[in-house]
MIDOSE-1310 file (N, C-alpha, C; in nm, 2 decimals, decimal comma, always signed):
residues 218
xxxx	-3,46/+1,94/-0,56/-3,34/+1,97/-0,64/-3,27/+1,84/-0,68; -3,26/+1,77/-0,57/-3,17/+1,60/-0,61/-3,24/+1,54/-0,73; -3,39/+1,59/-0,76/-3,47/+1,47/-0,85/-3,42/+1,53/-0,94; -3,45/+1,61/-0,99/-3,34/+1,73/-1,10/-3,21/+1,66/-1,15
xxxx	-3,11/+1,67/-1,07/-2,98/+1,63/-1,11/-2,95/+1,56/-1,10; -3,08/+1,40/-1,04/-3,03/+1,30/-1,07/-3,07/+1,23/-1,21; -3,20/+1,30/-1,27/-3,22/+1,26/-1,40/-3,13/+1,35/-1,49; -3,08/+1,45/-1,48/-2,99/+1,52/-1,54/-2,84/+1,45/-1,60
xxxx	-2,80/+1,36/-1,49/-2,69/+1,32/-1,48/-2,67/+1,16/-1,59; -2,81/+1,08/-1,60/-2,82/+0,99/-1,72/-2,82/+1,03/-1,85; -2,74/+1,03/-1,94/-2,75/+1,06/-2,08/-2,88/+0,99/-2,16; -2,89/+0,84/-2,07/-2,97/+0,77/-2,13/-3,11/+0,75/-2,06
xxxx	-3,17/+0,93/-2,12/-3,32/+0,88/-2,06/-3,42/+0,85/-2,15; -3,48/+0,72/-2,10/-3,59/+0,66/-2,21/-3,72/+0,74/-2,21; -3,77/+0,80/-2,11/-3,90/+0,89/-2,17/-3,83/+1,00/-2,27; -3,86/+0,98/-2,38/-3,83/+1,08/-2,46/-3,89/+1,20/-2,45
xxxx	-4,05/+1,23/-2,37/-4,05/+1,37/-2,37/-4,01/+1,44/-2,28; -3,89/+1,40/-2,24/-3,81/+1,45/-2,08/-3,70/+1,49/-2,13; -3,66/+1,47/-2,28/-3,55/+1,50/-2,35/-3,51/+1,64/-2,32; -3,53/+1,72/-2,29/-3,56/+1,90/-2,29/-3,74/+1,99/-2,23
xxxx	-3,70/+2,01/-2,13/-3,81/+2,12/-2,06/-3,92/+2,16/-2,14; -3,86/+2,25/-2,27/-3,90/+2,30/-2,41/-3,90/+2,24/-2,51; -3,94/+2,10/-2,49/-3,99/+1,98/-2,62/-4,12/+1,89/-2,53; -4,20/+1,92/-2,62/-4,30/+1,84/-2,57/-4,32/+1,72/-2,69
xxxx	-4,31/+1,55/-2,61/-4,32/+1,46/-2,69/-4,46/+1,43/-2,76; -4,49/+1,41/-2,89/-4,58/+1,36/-2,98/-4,55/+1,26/-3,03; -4,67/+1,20/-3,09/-4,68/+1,06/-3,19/-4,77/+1,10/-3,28; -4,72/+1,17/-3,39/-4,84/+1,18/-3,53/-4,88/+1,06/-3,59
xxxx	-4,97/+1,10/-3,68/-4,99/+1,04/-3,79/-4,87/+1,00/-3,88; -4,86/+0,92/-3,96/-4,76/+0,87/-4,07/-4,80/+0,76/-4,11; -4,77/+0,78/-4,27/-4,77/+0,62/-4,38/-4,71/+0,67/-4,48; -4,69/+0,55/-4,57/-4,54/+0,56/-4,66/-4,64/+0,63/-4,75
xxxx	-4,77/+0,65/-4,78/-4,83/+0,80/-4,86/-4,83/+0,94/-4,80; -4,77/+0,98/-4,71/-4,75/+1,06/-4,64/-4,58/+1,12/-4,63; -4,59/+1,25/-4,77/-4,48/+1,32/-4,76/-4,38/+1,36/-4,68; -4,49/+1,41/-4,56/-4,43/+1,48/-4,48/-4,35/+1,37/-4,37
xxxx	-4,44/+1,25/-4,36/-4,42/+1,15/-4,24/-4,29/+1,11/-4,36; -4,26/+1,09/-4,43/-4,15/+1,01/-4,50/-4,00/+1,12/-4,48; -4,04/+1,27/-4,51/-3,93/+1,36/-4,51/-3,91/+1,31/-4,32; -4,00/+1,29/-4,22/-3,91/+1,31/-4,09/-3,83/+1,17/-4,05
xxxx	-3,90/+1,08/-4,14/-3,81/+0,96/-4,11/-3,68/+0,97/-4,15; -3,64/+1,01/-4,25/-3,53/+1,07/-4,34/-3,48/+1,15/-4,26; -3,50/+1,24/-4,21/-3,41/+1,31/-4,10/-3,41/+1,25/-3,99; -3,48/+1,17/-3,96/-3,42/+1,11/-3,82/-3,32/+0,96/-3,82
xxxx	-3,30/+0,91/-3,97/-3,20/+0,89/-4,00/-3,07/+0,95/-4,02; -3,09/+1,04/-4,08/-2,99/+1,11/-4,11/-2,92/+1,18/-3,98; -3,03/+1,19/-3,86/-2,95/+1,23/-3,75/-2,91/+1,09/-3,66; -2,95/+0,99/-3,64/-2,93/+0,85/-3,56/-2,94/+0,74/-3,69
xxxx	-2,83/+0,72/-3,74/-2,87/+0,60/-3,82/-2,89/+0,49/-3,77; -2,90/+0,46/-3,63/-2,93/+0,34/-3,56/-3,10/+0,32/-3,61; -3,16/+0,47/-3,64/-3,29/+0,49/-3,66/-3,38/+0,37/-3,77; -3,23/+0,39/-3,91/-3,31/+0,37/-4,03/-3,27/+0,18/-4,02
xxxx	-3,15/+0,09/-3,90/-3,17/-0,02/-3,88/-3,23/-0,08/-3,81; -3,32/+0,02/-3,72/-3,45/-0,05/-3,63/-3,55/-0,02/-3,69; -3,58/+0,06/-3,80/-3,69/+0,09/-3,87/-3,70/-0,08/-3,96; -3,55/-0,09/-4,02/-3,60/-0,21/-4,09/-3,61/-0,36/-4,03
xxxx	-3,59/-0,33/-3,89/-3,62/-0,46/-3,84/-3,76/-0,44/-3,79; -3,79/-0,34/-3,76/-3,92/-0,34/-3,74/-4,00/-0,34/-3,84; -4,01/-0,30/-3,98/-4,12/-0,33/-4,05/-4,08/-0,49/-4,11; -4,00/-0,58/-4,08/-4,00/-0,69/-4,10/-4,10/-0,78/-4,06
xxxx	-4,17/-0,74/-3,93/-4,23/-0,79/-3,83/-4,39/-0,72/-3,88; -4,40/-0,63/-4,02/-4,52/-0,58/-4,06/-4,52/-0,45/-4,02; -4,65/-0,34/-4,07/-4,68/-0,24/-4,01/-4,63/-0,13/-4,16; -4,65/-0,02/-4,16/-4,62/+0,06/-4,29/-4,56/+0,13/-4,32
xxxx	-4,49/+0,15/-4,13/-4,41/+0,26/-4,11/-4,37/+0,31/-3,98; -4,24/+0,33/-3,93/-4,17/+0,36/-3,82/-4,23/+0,54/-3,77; -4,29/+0,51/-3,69/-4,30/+0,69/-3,69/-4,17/+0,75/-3,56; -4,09/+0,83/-3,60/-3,98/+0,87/-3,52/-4,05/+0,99/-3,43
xxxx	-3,97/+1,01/-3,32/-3,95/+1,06/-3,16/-3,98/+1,23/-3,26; -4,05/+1,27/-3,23/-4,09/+1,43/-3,28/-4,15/+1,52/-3,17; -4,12/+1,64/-3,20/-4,18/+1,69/-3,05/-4,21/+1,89/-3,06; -4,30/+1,92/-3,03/-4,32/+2,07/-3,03/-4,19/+2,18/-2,94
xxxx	-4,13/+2,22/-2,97/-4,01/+2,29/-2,92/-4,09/+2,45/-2,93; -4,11/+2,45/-2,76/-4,17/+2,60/-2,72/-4,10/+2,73/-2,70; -3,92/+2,72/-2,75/-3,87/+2,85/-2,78/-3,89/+2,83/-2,92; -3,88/+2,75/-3,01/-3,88/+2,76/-3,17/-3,97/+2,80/-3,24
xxxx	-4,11/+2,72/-3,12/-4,24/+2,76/-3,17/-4,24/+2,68/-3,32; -4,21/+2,55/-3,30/-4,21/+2,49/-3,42/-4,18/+2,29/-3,39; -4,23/+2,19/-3,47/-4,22/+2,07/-3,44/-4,02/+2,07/-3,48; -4,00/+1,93/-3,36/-3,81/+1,90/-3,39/-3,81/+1,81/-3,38
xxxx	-3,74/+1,74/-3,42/-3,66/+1,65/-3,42/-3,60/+1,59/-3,30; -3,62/+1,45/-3,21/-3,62/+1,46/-3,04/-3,51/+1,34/-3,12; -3,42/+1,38/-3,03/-3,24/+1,26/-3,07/-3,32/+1,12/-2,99; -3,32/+1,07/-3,01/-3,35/+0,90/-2,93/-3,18/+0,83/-2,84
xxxx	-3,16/+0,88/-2,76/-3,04/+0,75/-2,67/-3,05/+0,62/-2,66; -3,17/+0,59/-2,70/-3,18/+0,43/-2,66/-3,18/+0,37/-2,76; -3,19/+0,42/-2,89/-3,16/+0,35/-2,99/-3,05/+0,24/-3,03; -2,95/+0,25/-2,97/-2,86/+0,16/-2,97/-2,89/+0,01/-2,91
xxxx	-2,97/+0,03/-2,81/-2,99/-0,09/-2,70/-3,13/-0,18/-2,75; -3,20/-0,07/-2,82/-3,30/-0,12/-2,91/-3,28/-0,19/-3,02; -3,16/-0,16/-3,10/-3,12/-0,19/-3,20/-3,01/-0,33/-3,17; -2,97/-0,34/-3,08/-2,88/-0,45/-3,00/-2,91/-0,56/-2,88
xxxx	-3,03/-0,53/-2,85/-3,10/-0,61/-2,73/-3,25/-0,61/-2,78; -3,31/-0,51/-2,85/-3,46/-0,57/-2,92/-3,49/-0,64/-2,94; -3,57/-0,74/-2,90/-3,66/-0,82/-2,99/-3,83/-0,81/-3,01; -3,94/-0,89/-3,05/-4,08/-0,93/-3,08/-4,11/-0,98/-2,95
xxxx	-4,18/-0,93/-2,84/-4,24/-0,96/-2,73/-4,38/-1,04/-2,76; -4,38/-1,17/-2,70/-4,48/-1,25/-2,73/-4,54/-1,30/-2,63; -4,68/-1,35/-2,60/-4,75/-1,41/-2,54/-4,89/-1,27/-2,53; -4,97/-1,38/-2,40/-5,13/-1,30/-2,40/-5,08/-1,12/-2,32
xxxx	-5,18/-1,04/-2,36/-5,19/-0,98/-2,31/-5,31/-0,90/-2,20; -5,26/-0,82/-2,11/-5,38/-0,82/-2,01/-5,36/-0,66/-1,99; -5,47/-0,60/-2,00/-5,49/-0,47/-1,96/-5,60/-0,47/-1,85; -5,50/-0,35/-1,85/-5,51/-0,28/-1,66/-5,50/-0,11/-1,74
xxxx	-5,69/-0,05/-1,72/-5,68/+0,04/-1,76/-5,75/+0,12/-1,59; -5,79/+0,09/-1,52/-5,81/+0,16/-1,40/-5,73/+0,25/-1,37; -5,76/+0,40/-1,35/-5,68/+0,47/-1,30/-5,53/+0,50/-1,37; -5,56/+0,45/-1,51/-5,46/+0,50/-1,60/-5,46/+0,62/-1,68
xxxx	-5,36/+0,70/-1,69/-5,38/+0,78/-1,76/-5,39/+0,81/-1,92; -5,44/+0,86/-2,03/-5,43/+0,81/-2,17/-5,32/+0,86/-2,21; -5,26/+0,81/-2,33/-5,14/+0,88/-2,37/-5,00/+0,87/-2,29; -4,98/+0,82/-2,15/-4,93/+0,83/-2,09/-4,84/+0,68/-2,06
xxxx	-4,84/+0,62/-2,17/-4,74/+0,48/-2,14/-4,64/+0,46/-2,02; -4,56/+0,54/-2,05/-4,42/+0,55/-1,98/-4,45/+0,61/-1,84; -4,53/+0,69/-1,78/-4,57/+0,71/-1,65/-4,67/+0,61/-1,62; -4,77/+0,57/-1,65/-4,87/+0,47/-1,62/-4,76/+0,32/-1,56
xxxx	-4,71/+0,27/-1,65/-4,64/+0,16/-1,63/-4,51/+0,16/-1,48; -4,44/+0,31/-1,52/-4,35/+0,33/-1,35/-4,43/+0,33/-1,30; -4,56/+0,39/-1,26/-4,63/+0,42/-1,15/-4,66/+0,24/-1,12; -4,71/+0,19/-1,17/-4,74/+0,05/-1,13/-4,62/-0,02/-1,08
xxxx	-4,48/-0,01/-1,15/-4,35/-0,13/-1,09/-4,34/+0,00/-0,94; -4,40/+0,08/-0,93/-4,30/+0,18/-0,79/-4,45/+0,11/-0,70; -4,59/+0,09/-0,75/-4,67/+0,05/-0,66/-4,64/-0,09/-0,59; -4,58/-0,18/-0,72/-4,56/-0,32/-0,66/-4,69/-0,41/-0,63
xxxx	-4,82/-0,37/-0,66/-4,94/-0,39/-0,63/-4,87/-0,57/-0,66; -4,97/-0,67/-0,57/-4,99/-0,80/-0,60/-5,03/-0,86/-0,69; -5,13/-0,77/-0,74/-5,25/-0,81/-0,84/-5,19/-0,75/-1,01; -5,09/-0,71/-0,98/-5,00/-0,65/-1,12/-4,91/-0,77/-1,15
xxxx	-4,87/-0,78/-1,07/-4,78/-0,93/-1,06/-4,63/-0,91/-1,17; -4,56/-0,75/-1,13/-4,48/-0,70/-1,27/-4,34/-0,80/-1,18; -4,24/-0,82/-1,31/-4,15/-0,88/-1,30/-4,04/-0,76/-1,36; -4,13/-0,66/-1,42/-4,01/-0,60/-1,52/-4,10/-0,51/-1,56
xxxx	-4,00/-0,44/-1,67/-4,08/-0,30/-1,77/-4,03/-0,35/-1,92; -4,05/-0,29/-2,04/-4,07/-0,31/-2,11/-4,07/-0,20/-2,17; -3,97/-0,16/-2,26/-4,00/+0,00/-2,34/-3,90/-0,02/-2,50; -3,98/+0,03/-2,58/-3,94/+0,03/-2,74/-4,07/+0,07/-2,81
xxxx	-4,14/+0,00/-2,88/-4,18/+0,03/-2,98/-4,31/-0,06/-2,99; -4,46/-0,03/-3,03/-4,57/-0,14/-3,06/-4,62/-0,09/-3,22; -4,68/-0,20/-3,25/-4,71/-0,20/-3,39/-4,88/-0,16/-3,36; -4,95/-0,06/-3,41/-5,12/+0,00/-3,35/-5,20/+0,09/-3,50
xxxx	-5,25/+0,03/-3,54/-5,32/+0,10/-3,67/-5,21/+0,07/-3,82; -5,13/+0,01/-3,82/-5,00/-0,01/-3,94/-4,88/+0,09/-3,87; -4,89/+0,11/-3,77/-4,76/+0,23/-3,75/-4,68/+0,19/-3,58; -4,56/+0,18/-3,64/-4,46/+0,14/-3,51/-4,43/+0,29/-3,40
xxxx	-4,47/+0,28/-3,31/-4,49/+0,44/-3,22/-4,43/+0,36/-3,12; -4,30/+0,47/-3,04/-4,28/+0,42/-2,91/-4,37/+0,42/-2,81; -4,32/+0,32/-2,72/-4,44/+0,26/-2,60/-4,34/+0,17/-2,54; -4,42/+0,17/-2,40/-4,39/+0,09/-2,32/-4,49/-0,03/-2,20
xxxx	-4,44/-0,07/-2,15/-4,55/-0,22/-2,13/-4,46/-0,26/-1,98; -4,56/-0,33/-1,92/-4,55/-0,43/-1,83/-4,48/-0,60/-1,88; -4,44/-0,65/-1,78/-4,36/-0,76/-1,80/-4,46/-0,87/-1,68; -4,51/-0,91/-1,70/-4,55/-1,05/-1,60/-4,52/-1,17/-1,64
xxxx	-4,49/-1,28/-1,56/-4,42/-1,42/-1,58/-4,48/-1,48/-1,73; -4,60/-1,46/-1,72/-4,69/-1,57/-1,80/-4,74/-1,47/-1,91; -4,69/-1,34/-1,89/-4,82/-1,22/-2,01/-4,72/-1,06/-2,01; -4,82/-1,01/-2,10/-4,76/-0,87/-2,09/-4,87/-0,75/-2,03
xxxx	-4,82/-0,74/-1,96/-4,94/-0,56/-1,90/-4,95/-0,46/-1,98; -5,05/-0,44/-2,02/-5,08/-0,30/-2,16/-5,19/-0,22/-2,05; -5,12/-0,09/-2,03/-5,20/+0,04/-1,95/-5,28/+0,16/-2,11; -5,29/+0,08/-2,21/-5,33/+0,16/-2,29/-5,44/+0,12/-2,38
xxxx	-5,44/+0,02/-2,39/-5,55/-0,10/-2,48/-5,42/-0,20/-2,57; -5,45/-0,31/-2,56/-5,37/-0,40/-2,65/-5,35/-0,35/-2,80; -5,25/-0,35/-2,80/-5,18/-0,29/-2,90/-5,12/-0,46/-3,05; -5,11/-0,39/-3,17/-5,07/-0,57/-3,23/-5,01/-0,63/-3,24
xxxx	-4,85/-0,56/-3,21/-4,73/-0,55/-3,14/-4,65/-0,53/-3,07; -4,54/-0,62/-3,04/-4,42/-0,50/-2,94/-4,32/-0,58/-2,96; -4,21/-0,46/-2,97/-4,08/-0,48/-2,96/-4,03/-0,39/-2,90; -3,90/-0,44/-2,84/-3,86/-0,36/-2,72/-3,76/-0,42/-2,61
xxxx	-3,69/-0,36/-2,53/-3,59/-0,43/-2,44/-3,67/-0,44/-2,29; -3,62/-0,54/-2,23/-3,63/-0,57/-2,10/-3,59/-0,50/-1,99; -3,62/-0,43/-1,85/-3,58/-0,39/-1,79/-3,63/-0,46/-1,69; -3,53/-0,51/-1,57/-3,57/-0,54/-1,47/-3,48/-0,51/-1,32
xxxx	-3,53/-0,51/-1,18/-3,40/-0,50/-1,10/-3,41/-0,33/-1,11; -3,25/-0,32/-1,09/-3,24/-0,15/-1,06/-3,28/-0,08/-1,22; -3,25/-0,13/-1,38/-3,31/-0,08/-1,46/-3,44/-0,02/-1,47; -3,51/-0,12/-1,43/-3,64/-0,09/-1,44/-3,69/+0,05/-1,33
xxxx	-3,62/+0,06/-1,17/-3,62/+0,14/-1,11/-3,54/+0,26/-1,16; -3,46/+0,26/-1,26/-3,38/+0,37/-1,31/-3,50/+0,45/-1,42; -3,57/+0,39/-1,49/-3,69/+0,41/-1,58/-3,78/+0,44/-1,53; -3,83/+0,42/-1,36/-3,99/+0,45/-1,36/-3,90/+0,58/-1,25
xxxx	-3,79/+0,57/-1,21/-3,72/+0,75/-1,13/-3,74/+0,84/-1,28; -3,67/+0,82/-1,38/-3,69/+0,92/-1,50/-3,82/+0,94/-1,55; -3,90/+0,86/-1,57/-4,02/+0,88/-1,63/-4,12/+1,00/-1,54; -4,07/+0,97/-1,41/-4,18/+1,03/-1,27/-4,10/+1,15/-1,23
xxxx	-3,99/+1,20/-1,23/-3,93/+1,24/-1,19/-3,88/+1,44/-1,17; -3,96/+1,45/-1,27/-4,02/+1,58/-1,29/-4,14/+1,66/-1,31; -4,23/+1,57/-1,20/-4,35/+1,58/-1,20/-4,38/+1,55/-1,04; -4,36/+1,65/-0,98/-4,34/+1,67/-0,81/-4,47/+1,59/-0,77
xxxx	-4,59/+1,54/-0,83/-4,65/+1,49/-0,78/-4,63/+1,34/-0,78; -4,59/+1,29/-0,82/-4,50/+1,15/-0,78/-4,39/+1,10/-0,69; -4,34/+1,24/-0,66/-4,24/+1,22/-0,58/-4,26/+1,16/-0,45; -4,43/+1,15/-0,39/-4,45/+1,04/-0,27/-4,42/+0,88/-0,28
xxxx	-4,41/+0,86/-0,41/-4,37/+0,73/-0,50/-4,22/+0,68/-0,43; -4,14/+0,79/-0,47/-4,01/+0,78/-0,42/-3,95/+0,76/-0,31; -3,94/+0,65/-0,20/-3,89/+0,62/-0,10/-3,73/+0,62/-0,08; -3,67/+0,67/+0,00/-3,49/+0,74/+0,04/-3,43/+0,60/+0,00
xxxx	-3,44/+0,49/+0,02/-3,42/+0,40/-0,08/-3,42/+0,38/-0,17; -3,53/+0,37/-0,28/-3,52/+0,40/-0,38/-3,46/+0,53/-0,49; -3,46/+0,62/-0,43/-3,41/+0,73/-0,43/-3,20/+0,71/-0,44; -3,21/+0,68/-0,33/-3,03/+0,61/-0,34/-3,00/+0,54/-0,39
xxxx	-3,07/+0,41/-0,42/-3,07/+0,28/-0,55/-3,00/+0,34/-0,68; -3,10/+0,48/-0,69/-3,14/+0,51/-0,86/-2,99/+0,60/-0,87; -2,95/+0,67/-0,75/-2,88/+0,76/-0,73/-2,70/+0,73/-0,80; -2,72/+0,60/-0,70/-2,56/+0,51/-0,70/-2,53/+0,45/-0,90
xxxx	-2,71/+0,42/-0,88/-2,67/+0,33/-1,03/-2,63/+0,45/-1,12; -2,71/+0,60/-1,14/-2,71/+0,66/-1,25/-2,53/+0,71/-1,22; -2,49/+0,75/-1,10/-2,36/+0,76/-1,09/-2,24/+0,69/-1,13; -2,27/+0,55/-1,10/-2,17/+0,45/-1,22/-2,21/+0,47/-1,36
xxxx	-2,35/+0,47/-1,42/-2,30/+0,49/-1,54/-2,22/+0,59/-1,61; -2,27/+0,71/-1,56/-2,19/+0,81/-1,59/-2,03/+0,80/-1,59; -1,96/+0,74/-1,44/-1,84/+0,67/-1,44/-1,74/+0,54/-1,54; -1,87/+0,48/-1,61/-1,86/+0,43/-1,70/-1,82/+0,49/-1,83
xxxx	-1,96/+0,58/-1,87/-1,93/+0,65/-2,02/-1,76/+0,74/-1,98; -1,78/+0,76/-1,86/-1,65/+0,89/-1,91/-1,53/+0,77/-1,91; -1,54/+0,68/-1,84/-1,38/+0,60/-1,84/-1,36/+0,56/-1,96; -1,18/+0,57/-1,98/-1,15/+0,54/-2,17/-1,17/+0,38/-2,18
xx	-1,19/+0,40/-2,33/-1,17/+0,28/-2,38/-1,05/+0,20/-2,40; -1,02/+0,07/-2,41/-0,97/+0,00/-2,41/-0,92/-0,06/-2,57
């Protein structure tokens, strides 16, 4: 019940397909010859305009096209429109992640960025050598798709195959443990991951932010 209401309690959760029970997250196809991919960009501006100023910093950097957070919604029985919260911090802390990259595809799962990558900072393995997480956006066939990545001193960790970009914010410290509790965290088979420590870490921190958003402004 606690894992429940502790991801409940962050407004800002980065796996986007954890947005809602009854939205399952996708990444279609899309290019600027593609009607349909053009009408969802357009609405997902039109619902987060943070959308349509990281779309244009991201095709600055190349690529043909931003494909936005979309998702099958199982009472509608129809594809929706998934709101993005992190847009802001993407759009405000973003940048072009550079240097070599090293994949670590053992025992990963496909499709599965954002669990693959927690599972590794919660393992701590030696031989991963993570400093941090990494979650926004990579550039893969001309098209900017969210993803997320490993951080090591000297490189980046890709659990998916090297990708020909990334942009994206840094997580490290309790962040990063706040990201790999949400990502895992409704999937009871991870929960041996979760140590009563870590568990409290994630607990305290999602509690201040919430203490945060609600205090007024100044």
């Amino acid at each position: 019940m606690i894992m429940g209401q502790m991801a409940y309690k962050d407004n800002c959760s980065i796996q986007q397909g954890k947005t809602s029970s009854n939205v399952t997250s996708v990444q279609e196809s899309g290019s600027t010859h593609n009607p349909r991919a053009l009408t969802r960009v357009e609405a997902a501006i039109k619902e987060q305009p943070e959308f349509g100023v990281l779309r244009a910093r991201l095709l600055e950097h190349g690529g043909a096209e931003v494909v936005p957070p979309w998702g099958w919604n199982n009472e509608l029985l129809q594809y929706v429109l998934v709101r993005d919260p992190d847009l802001p911090a993407f759009v405000d802390h973003g940048y072009l992640m550079l240097g070599p990259v090293v994949c670590r595809s053992r025992g990963m799962e496909p499709n599965r960025c954002h669990e693959n990558i927690a599972r590794l900072w919660l393992h701590q393995r030696k031989r991963d050598a993570l400093i941090g997480i990494a979650t926004g956006y990579c550039l893969d066939g001309g098209l900017w798709r969210q993803h997320s990545w490993g951080i090591r001193k000297h490189s980046l960790l890709e659990t998916l195959g090297e990708r020909e970009k990334y942009f994206g914010i840094r997580l490290e410290g309790i962040d990063a443990d706040v990201f790999a509790f949400k990502a895992l965290c409704e999937n009871q088979t991870y929960w041996p991951l979760f140590s009563a420590e870590l568990v409290k870490r994630v607990q305290t921190e999602l509690e201040r932010r919430v203490a945060v958003e609600a205090a007024p402004s100044l």
